[in-house]
N, C-alpha and C positions, 0 to 999 in steps of 0.2 A: 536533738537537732543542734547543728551547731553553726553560731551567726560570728562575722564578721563586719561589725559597725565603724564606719567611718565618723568624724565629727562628735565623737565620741563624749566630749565634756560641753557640747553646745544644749542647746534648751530643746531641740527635738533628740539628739543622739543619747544623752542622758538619759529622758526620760524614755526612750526607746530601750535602753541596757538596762532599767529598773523593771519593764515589762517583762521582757524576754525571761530575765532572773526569775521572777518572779512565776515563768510558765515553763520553768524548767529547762530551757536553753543554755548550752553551753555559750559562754560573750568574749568574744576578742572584740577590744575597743581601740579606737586608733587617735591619738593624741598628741596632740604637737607638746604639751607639757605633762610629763608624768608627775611633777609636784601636782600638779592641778587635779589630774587625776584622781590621784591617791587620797587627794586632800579630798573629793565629790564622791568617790566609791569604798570609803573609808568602810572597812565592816560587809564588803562586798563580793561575792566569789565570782571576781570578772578579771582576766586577763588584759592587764593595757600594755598597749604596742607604741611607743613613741615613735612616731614621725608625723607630717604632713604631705600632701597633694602637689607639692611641688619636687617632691624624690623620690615618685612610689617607687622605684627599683630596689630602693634599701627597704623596706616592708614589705614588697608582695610577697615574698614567698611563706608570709602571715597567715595567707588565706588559702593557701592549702587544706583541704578537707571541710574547705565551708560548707552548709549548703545553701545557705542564704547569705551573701551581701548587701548588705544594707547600706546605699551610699546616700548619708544626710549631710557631709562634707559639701560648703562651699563659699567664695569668696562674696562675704552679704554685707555684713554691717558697715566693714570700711567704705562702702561705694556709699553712703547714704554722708560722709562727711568732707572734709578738704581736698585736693589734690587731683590727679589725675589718677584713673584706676584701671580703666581700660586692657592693660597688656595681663592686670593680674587676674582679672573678672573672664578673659578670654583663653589665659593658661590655666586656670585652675577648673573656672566650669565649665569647659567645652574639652580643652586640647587633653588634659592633663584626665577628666573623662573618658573621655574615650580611649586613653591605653589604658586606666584602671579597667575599664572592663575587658580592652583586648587579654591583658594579665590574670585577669580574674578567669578568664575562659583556659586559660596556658594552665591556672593552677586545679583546675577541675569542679571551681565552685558550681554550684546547681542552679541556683538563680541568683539577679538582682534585682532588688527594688530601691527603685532611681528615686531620687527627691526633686520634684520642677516646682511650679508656684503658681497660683492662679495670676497669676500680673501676666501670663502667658496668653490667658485668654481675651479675646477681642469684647470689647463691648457691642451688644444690639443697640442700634439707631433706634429701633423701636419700642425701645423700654423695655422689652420682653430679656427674660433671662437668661442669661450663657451655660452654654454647656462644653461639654470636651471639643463639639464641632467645630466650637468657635478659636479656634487656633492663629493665634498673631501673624504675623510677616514683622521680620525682626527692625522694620521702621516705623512700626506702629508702634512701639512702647513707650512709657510714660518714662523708665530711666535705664542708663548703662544697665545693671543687673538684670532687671528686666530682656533688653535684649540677648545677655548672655547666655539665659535658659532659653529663650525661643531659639537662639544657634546652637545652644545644646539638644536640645531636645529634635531639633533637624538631622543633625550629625549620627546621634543615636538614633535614629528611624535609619539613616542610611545603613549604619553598623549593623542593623539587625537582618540586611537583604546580604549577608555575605558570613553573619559568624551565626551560630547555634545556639549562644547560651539566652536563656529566657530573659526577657526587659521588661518589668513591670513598673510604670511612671505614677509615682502619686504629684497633686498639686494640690497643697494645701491652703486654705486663707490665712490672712493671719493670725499667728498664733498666740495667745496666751497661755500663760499656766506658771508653776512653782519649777524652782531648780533652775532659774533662769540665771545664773551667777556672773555671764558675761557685762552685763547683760545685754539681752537682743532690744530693738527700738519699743516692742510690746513692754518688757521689763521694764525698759528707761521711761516709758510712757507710766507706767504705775507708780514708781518713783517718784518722777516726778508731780503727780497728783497729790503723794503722800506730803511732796513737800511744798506744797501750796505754790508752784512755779507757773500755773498755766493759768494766765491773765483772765479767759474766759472762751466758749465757741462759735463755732463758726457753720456752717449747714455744710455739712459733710455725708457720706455714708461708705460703708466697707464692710465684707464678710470677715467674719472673726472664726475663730474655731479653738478647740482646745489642746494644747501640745500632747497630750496622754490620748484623746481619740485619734487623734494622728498617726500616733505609735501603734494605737490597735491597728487601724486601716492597713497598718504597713504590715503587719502579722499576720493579717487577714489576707491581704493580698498576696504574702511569699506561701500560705498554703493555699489558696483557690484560684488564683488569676492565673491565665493564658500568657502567653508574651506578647507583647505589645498594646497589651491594655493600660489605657490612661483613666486618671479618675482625679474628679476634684473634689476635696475632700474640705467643704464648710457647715458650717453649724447655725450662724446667726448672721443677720443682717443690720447692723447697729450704727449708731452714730455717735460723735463725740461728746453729744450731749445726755445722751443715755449710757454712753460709758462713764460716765464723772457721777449720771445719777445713782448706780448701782456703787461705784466705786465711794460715794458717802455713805451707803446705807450699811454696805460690810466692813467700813473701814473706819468711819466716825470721824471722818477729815472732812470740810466743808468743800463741797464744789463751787467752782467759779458760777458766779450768775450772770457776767455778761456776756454780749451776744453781736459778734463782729458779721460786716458783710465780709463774704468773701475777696472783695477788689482790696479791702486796706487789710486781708490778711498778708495776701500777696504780695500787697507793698513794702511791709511789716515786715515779713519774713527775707526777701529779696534783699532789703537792706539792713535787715541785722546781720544776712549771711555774707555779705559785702564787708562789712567794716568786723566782722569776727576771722573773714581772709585775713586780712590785712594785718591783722594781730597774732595770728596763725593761731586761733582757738574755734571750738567746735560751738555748735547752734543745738538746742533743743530739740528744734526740727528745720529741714531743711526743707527747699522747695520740693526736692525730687520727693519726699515723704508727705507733702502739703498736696503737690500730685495726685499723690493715691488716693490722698484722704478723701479728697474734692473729686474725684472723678465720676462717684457714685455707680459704682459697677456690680451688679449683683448677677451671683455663679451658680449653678444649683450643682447640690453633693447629690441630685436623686440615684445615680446609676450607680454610687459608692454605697450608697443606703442600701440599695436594691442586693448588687451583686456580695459586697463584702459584710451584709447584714451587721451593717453598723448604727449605732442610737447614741446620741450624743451629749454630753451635760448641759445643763442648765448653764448662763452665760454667768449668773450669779455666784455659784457653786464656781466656778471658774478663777473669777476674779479673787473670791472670796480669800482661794486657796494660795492662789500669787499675793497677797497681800499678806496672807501670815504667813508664807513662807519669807518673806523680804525681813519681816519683822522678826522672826527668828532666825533669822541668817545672815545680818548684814555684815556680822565680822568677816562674813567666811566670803560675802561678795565682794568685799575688800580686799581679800587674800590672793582671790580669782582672779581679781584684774591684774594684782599683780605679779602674778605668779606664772 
């Protein structure tokens, strides 16, 4: 079988191209930096294709003979910091979407499997848990990125009443795991644990999941999903303050003990990201991430469990593995960012 992976050196694309390798897949990986690349797949029998999602014209004709596209390519981390992001969060995950897959169809690939994000799903009033049913309208989300996927993933429902190739949607929670070298906010979230930055918690809650069952789910789905099946793909339901507790027990780094209400987080937060504008430097975490933290939205993966007979790690095991990979790799995170 032969895959074509977009986002190719991100923390799901990565660990998605060590899978695939590792079950015999031929891997074309798509890479806005082939130093980076070469520097993450060092010893690796995977084809990198440098470009990005803002010129697929100069790459597609890459994915000639796929049979699976795998697109985890998209405009994420930058929206969670400074600036306006709007026009790139709308070209790259929606516009720029939908010709890669008009293209991917032009080049005879077999299927795709699309990467959305549980921020897609609507929360129950009722307390009761969300499932795929519960599908946003793109004025309900908690931030830009957010609505980008829910315009994406409208677009792509449109796309599929008029072209043929199969669309398989995962939405994952978020993610941890090793190989994160960007790093994604889970990454910079461990980091900064390791390096005693985070004052103390707050009552929060959020589905977690692990970046490598994710990668399964996505292999599971390009060989048994229908088209137009969605699935949300989480593992645990945690909180900030049981993530610092597990994160001392595998790590030997002291977690904070204090314990904020939510109203002087906000405060907190609001106004450091205020006077970090002002200097033009980036925040730890930002409102729109304090958002998510605090919305306490819980998703269920049952019909991902069911249908793509998926079992998940322990959140322990998880952490554990992000933390010594960081520890043995922080030359090369270094290299990453800037490379």
């Amino acid at each position: 079988m032969k895959a074509f992976v977009t986002g190719g050196t991100g923390l799901l694309g990565n660990n998605l191209v060590r899978l695939l390798l590792e079950r015999g897949w031929e891997v074309k990986a798509l890479a806005r930096s082939s130093k980076k690349a070469e520097m993450m797949f060092d010893g690796l029998d995977v084809q990198i294709v440098q470009g990005d999602l803002l010129d697929i014209e100069s790459w597609a004709h890459q994915m000639n003979g796929s049979d699976v596209l795998f697109h985890t390519a998209a405009y994420f981390r930058e929206t969670f910091r400074n600036g306006d992001h709007w026009d790139n969060l709308e070209k790259i995950n929606v516009t720029n979407t939908i010709r890669l897959f008009e293209l991917a169809e032009q080049y005879e690939v077999g299927k795709v499997i699309h990467i959305s994000t549980n921020a897609t799903i609507r929360k129950r009033n009722n307390g009761e848990i969300s499932d795929e049913s519960d599908h946003m309208n793109p004025d309900e989300t908690l931030n830009l990125y957010g609505k980008s996927k829910v315009i994406a993933d409208l677009e792509i429902k449109k796309f599929m009443e008029e072209h043929h190739i199969p669309i398989v949607t995962i939405m994952p929670a978020w993610m941890f795991g090793p190989s994160d070298a960007a790093p994604t906010g889970s990454g910079q979230f461990v980091l900064n644990f390791l390096d005693q930055k985070f004052p103390g918690s707050f009552p929060s809650g959020i589905d977690v999941v692990d970046v490598r069952d994710v990668a399964n789910a996505m292999i599971q789905a390009a060989k048994k999903s229908p088209s137009g099946e969605k699935y949300i793909v989480t593992a645990h339901y945690t909180s900030l303050g049981e993530l610092f507790e597990i994160l001392q027990h595998v790590s030997g780094v002291s977690a904070p003990t204090k314990k904020f209400p939510i109203s002087m987080v906000y405060l907190s937060t609001w106004f450091t990201q205020k006077i970090a504008s002002l200097r033009n430097k980036e925040v730890d975490m930002s409102l729109d991430e304090l958002r998510v933290m605090t919305e306490m939205k819980r998703t269920s993966g049952d019909k991902a469990i069911r249908d793509l007979n998926l079992t998940f790690r322990p959140l322990e095991e998880t952490l554990r593995a992000t933390v010594e990979w960081y520890r043995s790799n922080g030359a090369k995170v270094k290299e990453s960012i800037t490379a």
